[in-house]
MIDOSE-1310 file (N, C-alpha, C; in nm, 2 decimals, decimal comma, always signed):
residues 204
xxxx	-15,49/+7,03/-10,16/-15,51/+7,00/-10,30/-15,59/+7,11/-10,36; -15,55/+7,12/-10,47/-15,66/+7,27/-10,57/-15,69/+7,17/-10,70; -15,83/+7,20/-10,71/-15,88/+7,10/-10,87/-15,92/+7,22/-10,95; -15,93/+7,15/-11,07/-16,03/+7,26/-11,18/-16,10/+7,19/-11,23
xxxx	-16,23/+7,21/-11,28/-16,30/+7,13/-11,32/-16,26/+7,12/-11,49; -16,26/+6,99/-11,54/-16,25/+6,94/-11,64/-16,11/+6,89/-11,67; -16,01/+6,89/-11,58/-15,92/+6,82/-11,58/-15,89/+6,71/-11,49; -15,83/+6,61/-11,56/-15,73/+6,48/-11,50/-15,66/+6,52/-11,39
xxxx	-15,66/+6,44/-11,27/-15,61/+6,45/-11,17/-15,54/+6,29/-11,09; -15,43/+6,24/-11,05/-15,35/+6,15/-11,01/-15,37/+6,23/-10,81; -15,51/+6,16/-10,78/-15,45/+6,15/-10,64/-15,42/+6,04/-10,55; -15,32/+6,05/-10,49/-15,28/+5,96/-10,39/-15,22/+5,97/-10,21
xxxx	-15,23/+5,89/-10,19/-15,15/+5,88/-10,05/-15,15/+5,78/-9,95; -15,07/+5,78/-9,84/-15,02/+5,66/-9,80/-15,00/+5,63/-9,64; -15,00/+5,51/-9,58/-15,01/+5,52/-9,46/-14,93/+5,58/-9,40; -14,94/+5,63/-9,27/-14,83/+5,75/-9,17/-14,69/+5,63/-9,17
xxxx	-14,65/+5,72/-9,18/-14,49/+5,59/-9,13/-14,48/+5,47/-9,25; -14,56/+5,53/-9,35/-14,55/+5,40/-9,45/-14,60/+5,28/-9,38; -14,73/+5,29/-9,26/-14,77/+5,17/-9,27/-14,89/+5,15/-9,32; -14,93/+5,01/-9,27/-15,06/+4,96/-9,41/-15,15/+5,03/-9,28
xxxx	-15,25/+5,06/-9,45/-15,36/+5,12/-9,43/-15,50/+5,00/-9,46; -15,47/+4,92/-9,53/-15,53/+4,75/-9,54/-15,52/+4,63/-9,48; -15,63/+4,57/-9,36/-15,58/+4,45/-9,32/-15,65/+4,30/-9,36; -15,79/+4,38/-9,42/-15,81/+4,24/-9,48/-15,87/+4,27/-9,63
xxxx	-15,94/+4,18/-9,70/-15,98/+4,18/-9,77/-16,13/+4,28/-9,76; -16,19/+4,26/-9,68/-16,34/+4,35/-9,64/-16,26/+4,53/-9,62; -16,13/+4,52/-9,58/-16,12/+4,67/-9,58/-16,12/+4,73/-9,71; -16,01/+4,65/-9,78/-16,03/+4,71/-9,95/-16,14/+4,76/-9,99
xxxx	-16,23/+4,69/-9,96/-16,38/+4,70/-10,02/-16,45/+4,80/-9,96; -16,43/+4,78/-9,85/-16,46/+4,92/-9,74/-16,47/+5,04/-9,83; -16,35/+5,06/-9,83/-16,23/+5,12/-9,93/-16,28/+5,21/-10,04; -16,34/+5,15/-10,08/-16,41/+5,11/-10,25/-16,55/+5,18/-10,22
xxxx	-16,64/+5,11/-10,16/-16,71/+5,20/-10,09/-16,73/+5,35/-10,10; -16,61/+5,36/-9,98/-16,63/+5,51/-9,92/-16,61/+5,61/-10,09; -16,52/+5,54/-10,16/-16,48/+5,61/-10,30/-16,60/+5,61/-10,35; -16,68/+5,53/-10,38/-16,76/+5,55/-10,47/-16,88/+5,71/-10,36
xxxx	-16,90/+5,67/-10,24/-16,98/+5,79/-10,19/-16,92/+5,91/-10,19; -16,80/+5,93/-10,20/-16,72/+6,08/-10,16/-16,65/+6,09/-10,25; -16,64/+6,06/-10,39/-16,58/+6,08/-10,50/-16,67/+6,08/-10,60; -16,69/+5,97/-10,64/-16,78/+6,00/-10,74/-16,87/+6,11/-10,75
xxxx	-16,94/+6,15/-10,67/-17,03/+6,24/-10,70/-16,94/+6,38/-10,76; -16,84/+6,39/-10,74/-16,74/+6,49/-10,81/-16,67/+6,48/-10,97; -16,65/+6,35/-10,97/-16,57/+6,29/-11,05/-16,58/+6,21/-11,09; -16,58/+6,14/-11,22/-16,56/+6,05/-11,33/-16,40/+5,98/-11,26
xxxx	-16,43/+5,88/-11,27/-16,33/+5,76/-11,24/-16,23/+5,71/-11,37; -16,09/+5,69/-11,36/-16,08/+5,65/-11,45/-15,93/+5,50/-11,40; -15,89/+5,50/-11,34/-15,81/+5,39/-11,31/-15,82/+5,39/-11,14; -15,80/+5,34/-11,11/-15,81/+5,33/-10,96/-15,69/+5,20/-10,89
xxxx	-15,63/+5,21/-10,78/-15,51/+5,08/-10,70/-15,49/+5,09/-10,58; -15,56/+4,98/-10,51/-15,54/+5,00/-10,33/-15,40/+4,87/-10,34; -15,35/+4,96/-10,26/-15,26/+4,86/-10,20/-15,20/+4,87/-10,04; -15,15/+4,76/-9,97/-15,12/+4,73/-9,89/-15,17/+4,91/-9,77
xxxx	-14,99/+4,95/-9,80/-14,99/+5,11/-9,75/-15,01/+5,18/-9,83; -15,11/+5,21/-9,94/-15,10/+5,33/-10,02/-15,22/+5,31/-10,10; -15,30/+5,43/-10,14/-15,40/+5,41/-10,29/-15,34/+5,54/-10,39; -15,39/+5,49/-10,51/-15,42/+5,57/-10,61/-15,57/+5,57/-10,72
xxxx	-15,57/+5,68/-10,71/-15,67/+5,73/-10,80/-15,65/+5,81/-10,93; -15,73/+5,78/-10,99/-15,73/+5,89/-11,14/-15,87/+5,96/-11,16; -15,88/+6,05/-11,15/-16,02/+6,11/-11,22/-16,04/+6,24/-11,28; -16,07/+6,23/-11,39/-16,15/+6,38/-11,38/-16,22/+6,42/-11,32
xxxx	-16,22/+6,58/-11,27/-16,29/+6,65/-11,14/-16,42/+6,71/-11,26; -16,56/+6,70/-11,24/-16,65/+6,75/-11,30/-16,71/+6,89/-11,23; -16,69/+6,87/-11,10/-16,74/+6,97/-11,01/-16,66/+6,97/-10,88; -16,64/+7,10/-10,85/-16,53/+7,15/-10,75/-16,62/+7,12/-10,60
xxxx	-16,73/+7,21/-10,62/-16,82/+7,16/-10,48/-16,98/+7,11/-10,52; -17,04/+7,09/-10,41/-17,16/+7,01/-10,46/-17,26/+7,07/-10,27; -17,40/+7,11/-10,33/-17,50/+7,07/-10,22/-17,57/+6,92/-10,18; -17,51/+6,89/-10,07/-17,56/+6,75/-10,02/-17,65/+6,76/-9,91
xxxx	-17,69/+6,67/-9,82/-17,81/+6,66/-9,74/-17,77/+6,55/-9,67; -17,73/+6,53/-9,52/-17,77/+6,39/-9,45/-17,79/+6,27/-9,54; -17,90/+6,27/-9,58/-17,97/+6,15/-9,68/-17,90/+6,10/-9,78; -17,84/+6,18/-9,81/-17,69/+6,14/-9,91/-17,59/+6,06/-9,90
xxxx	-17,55/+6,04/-9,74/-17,44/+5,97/-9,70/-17,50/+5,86/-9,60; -17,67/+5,88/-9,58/-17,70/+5,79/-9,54/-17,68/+5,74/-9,38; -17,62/+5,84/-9,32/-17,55/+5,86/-9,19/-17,58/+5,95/-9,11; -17,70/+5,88/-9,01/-17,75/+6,02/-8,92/-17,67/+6,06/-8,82
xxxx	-17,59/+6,02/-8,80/-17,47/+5,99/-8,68/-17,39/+6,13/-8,69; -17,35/+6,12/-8,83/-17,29/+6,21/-8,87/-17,29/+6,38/-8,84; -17,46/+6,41/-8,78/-17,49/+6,50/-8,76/-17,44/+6,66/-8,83; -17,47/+6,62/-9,01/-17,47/+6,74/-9,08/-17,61/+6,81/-9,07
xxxx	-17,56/+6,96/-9,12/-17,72/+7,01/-9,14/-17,77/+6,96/-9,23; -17,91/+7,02/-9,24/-17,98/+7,01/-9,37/-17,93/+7,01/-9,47; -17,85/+7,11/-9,53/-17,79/+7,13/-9,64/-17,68/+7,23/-9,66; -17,51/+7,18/-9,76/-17,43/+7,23/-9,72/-17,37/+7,21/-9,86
xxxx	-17,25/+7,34/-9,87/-17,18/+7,33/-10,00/-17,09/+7,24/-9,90; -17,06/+7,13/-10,00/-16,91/+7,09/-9,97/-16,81/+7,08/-10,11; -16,67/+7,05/-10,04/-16,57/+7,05/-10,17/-16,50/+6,95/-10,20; -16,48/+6,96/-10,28/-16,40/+6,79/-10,35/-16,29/+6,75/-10,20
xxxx	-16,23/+6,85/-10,21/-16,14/+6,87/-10,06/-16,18/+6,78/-9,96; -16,27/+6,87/-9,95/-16,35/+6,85/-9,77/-16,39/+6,67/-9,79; -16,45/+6,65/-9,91/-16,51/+6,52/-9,90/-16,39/+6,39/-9,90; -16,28/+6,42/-9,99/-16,21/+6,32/-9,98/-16,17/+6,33/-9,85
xxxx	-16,12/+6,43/-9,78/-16,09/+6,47/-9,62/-16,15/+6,34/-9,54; -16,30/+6,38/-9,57/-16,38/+6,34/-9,47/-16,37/+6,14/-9,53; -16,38/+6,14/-9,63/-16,36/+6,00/-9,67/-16,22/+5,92/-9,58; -16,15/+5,99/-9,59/-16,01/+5,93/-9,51/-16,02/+5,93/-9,38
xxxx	-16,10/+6,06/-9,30/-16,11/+6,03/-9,21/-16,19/+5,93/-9,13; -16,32/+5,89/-9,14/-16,40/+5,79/-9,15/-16,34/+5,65/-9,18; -16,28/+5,67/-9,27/-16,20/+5,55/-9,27/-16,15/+5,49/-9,16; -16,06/+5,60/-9,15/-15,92/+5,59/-9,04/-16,01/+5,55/-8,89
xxxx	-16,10/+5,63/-8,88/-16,17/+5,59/-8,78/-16,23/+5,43/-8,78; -16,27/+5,43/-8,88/-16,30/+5,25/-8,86/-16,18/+5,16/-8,85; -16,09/+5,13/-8,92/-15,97/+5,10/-8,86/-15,88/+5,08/-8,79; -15,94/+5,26/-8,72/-15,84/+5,21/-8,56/-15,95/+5,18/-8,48
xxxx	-16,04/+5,17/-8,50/-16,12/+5,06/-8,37/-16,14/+4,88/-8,40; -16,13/+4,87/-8,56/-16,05/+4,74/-8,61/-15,98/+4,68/-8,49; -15,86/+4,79/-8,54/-15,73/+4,72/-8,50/-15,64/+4,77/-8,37; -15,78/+4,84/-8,30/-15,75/+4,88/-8,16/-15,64/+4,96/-8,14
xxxx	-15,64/+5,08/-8,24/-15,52/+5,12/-8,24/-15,55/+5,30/-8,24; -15,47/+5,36/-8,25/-15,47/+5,55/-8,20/-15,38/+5,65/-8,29; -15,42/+5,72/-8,33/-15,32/+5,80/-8,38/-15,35/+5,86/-8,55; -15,27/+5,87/-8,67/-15,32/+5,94/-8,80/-15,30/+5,77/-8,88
xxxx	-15,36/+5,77/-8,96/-15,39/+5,61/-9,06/-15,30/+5,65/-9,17; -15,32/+5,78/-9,16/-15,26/+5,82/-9,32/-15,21/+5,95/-9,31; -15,07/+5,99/-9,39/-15,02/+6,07/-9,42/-15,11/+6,23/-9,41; -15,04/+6,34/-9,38/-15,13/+6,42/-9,34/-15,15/+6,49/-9,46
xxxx	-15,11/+6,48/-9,58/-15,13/+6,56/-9,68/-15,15/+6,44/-9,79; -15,31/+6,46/-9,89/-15,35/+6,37/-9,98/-15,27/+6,49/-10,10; -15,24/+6,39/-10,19/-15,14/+6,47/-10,31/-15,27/+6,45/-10,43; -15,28/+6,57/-10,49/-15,33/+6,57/-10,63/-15,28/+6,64/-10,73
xxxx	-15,18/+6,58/-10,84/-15,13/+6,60/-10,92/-15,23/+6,62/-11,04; -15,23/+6,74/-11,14/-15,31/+6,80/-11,24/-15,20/+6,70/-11,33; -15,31/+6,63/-11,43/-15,24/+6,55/-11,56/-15,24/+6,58/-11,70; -15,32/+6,72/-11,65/-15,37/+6,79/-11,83/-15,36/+6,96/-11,81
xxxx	-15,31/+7,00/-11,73/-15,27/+7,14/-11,70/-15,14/+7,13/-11,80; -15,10/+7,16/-11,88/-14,95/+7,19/-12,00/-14,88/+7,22/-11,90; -14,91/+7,35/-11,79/-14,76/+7,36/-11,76/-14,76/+7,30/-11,63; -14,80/+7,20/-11,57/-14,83/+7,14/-11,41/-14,77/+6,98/-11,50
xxxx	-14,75/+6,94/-11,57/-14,72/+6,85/-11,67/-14,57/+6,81/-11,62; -14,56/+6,64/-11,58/-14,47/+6,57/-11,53/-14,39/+6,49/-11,65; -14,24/+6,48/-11,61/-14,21/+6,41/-11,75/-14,23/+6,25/-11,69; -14,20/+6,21/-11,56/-14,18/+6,08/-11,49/-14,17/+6,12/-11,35
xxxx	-14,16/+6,03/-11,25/-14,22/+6,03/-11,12/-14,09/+5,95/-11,08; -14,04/+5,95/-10,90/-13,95/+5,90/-10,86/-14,01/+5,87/-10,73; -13,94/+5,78/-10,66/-14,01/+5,77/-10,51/-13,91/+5,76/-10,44; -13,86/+5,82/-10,30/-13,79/+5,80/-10,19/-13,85/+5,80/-10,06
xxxx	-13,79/+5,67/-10,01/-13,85/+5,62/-9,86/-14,01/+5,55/-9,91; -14,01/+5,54/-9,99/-14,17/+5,50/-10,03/-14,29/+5,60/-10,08; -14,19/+5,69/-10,10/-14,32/+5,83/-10,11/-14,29/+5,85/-10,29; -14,44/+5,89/-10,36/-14,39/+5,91/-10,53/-14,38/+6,03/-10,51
xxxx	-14,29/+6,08/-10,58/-14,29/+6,25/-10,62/-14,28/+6,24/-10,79; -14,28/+6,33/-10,78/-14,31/+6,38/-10,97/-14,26/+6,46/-11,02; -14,19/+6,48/-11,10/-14,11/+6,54/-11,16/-14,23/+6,65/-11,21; -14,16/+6,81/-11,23/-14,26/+6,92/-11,32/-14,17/+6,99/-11,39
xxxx	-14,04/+6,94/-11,46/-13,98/+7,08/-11,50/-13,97/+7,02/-11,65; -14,03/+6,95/-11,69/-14,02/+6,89/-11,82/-14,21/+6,87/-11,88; -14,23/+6,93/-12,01/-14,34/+6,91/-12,02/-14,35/+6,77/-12,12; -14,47/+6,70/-12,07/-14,47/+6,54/-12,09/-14,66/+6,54/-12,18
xxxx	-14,66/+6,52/-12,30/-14,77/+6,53/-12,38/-14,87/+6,44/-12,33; -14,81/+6,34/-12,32/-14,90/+6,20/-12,31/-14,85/+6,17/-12,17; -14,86/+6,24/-12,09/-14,86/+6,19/-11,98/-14,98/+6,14/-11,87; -15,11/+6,15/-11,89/-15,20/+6,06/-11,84/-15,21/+5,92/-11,86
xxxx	-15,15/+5,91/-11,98/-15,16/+5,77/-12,00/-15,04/+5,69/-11,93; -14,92/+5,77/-11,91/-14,83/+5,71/-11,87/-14,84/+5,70/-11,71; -14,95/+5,80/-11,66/-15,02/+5,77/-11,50/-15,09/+5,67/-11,49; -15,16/+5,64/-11,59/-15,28/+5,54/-11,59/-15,24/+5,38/-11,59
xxxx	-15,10/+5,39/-11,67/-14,99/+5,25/-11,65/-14,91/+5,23/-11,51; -14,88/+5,33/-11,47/-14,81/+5,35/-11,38/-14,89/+5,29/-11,21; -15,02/+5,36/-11,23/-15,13/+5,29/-11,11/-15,16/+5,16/-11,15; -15,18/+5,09/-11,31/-15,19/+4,93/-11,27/-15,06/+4,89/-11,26
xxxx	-14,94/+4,93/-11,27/-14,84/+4,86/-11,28/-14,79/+4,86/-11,15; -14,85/+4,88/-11,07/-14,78/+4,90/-10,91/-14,79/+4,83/-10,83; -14,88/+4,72/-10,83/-14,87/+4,62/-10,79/-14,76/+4,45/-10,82; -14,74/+4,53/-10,96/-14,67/+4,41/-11,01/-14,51/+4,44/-10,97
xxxx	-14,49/+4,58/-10,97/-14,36/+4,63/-10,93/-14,32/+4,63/-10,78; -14,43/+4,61/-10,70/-14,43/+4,54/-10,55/-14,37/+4,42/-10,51; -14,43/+4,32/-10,65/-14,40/+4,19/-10,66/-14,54/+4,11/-10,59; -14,62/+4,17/-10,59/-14,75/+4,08/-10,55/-14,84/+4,09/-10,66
xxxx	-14,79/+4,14/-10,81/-14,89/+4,01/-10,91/-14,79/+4,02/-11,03; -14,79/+3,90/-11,12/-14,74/+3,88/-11,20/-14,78/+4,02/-11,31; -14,89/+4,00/-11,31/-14,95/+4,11/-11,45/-15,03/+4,17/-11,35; -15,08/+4,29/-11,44/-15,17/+4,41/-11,37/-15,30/+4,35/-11,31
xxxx	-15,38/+4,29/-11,39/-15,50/+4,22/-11,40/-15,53/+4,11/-11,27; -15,38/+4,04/-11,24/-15,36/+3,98/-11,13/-15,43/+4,02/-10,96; -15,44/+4,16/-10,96/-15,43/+4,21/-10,85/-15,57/+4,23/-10,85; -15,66/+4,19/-10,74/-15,76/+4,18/-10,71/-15,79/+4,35/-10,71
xxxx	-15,78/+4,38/-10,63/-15,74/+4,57/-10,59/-15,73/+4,67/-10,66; -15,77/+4,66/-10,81/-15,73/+4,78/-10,90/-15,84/+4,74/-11,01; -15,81/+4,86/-11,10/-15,93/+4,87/-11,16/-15,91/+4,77/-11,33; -15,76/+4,73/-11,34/-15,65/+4,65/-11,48/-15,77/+4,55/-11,46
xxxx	-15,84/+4,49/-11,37/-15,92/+4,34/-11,42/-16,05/+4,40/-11,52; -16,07/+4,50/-11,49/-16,23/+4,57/-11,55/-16,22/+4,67/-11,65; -16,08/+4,72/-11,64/-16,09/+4,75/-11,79/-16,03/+4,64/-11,92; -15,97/+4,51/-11,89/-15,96/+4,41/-11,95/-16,06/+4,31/-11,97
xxxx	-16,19/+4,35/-11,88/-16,33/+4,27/-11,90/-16,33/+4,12/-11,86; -16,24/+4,12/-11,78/-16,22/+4,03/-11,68/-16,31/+4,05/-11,53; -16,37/+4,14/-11,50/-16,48/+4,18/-11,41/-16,56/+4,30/-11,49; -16,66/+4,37/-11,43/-16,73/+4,44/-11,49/-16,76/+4,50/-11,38
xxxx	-16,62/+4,60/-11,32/-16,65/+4,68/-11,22/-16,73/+4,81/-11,22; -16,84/+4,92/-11,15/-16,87/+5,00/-11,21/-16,85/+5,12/-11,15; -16,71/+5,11/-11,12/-16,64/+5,27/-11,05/-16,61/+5,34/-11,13; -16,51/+5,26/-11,26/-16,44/+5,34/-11,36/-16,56/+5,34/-11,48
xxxx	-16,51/+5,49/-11,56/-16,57/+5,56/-11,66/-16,50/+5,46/-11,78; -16,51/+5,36/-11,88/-16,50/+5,33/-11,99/-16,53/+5,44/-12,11; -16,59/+5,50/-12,10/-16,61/+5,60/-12,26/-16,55/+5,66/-12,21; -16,48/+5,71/-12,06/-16,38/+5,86/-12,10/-16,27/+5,76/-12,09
xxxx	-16,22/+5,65/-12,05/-16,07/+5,56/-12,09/-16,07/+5,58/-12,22; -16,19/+5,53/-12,31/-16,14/+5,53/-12,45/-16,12/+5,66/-12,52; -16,18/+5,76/-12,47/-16,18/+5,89/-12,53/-16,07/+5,91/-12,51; -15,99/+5,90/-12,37/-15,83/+5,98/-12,39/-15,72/+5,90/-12,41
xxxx	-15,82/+5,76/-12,46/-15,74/+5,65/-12,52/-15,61/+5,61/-12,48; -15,65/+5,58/-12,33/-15,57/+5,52/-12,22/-15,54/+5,37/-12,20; -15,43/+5,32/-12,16/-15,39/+5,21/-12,22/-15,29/+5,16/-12,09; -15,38/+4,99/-12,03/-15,31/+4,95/-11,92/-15,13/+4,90/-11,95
């Protein structure tokens, strides 16, 4: 993945073999969690959708790397130094990985959780600019040979709409898992940025 700072970014990815990466309700949350420790501190949130085998994210990248400290993640176990540059990279890395690790001792199980490559698509680069997205075998790819103006917004519909196009919720808002309940003020979740939704005047 390559970021820049001050642009929109669509990352995602999905269990190995297209399987689930979710088995109960406490994993999502897990889930949720690890995002808010290994993301946020980089990035402004702006839609977010766990599902079964797959997440997505939206955010602006504010900062490419960051100095952290043990005390930060709260995990002596972990055995970092004192203090280290890390990179948006490395951290989502390490977020997945941690994961995966909890998971397969879950579910007693061995091997990769997730796909070996996290995809992050630029949503405000002009010429990295998708007109629409396709998926085969379960995988999204993206169209780049067409420049698409308003295309964050049409990402930002696309991540709550993906549950419903699963067939596991009637409306966006339905889906416990995404961020459509909280920016409709139906919860008052505090991962996603509201003043940069309305600023790039993004619409579920």
């Amino acid at each position: 993945m390559y970021f820049k700072g001050g642009h929109l970014y669509h990352i995602y990815n999905q269990g190995n073999n297209k399987g689930r990466i979710f088995f109960s309700r406490e994993n999502y949350l897990f889930f949720l969690k690890k995002i808010q420790l290994y993301v946020l501190p980089y990035a402004d949130i702006l839609a977010w959708c766990l599902m079964p085998n797959h997440f997505h994210l939206m955010v602006r990248v504010n900062r490419i790397t960051r100095v952290y400290s043990p005390g930060d993640y709260n995990n002596a176990a972990n055995n970092h130094p004192v203090s280290k540059q890390r990179s948006l990279n490395d951290s989502i890395a390490i977020m997945l990985r941690s994961y995966a690790r909890a998971i397969n001792k879950q579910e007693n199980r061995s091997g990769s959780l997730f796909r070996e490559d996290t995809k992050a698509i630029n949503l405000t680069q002009t010429d990295k600019n998708a007109e629409n997205w396709y998926s085969i075998q379960g995988v999204t790819y993206f169209k780049t040979d067409t420049l698409e103006s308003n295309y964050p917004n049409r990402c930002f519909h696309y991540i709550h709409t993906n549950p419903v196009k699963a067939g596991l919720a009637k409306q966006p808002e339905d889906w416990e898992f995404s961020s459509a309940k909280d920016i409709i003020g139906d919860r008052n979740g505090k991962l996603i940025n509201r003043s940069l939704i309305n600023e790039y005047d993004l619409k579920v």
